[in-house]
N, C-alpha and C positions, 0 to 999 in steps of 0.2 A: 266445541267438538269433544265428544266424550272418546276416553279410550274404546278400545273393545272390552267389552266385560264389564265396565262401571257400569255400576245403576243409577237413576237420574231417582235420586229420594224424595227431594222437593218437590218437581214432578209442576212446579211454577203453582205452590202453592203457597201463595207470599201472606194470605190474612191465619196468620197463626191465632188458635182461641185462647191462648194464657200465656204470659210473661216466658224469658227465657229459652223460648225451642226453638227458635232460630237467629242466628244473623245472617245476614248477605253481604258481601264486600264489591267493591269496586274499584279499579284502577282510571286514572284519566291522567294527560298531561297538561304541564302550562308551562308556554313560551315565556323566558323570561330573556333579559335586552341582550343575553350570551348564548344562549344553548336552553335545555329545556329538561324540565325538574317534571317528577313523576309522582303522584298522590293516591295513596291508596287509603280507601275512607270501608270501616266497617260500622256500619247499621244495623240497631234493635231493629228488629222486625214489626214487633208489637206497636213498640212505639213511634217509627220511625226516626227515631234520635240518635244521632252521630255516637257511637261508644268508643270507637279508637279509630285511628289515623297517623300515618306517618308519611313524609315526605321525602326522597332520593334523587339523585343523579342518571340512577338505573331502575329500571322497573324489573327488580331481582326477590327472590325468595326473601332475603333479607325486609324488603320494603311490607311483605306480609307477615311476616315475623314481628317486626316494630309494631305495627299497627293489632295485630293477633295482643301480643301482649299487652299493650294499652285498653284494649278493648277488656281483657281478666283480670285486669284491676280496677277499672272501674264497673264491672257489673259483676262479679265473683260467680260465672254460670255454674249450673249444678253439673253434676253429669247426665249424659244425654242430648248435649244443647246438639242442632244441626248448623253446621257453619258452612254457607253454600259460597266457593267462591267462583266468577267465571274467568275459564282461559281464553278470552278475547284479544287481550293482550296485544299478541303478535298479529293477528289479523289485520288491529284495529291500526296498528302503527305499519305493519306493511304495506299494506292494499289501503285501506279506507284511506287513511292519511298520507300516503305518500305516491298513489297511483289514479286512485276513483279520481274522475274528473265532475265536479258539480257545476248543471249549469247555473244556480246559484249565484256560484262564486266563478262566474263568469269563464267557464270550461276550466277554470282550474283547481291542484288540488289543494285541500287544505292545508298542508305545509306549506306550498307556492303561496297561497294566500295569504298567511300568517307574516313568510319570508317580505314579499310586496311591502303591510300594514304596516310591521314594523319600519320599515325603510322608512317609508313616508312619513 
C-alpha cells in the first residue's frame, strides 16, 4: 500500500538490463521453539543473489538497516541504484497470519498451525 503521493518506480519491473539498478528486499518470519525471529533478505536483481540480510526479534527499521548495510558492502552500488522494499509487513503478520483461515490448513490460521506443529 503505497502512501498518497509516492510513485511506484519499479512499476514490477524486476528483469533489470545491467548490473546494479536495482534491489528488492523482503521480510518473512521463522518460528523458533520460544517465540519468533524476523529475516529480512535483500537481492541483486540482476542476479538473483542474496547481497545482505539480517535477522531480529522485531521486524523494525533497524532489521532494514542491518541488512541495507550489509548489502553496500558487499556490492559497493553506484549511485542511482533503485532499492524497492515492500510494506507488507503488517498485513502479512496481522491478517494473513494471524486471522485468514486456510482450508489448507484445515480452517486454521497459520500461527494456529505453526502453534499446533510445534506442540506435537
Amino acid at each position: 500500500m503505497r502512501e498518497q503521493g509516492e510513485k511506484n518506480i519499479l512499476n514490477r519491473s524486476f528483469n533489470p538490463q545491467k548490473p546494479n539498478q536495482i534491489w528488492v528486499s523482503d521480510t518473512t518470519y521463522i518460528p523458533t521453539h520460544y517465540d519468533w525471529r524476523f529475516l529480512r533478505v535483500i537481492y541483486y536483481l540482476y542476479s538473483r543473489k542474496v547481497v545482505g540480510w539480517s535477522m531480529s526479534r522485531k521486524p523494525d527499521t533497524l532489521l532494514v538497516i542491518c541488512a541495507l548495510e550489509m548489502a553496500c558492502l558487499n556490492r559497493n552500488p553506484d549511485r542511482g541504484l533503485l532499492f524497492h522494499s515492500e510494506r507488507w509487513i503488517q498485513y502479512i503478520e496481522i491478517f494473513y497470519n494471524r486471522k485468514r483461515l486456510h482450508s489448507y490448513l484445515g480452517y486454521r490460521t497459520p500461527e494456529e498451525f505453526v502453534k499446533n506443529s510445534l506442540l506435537n
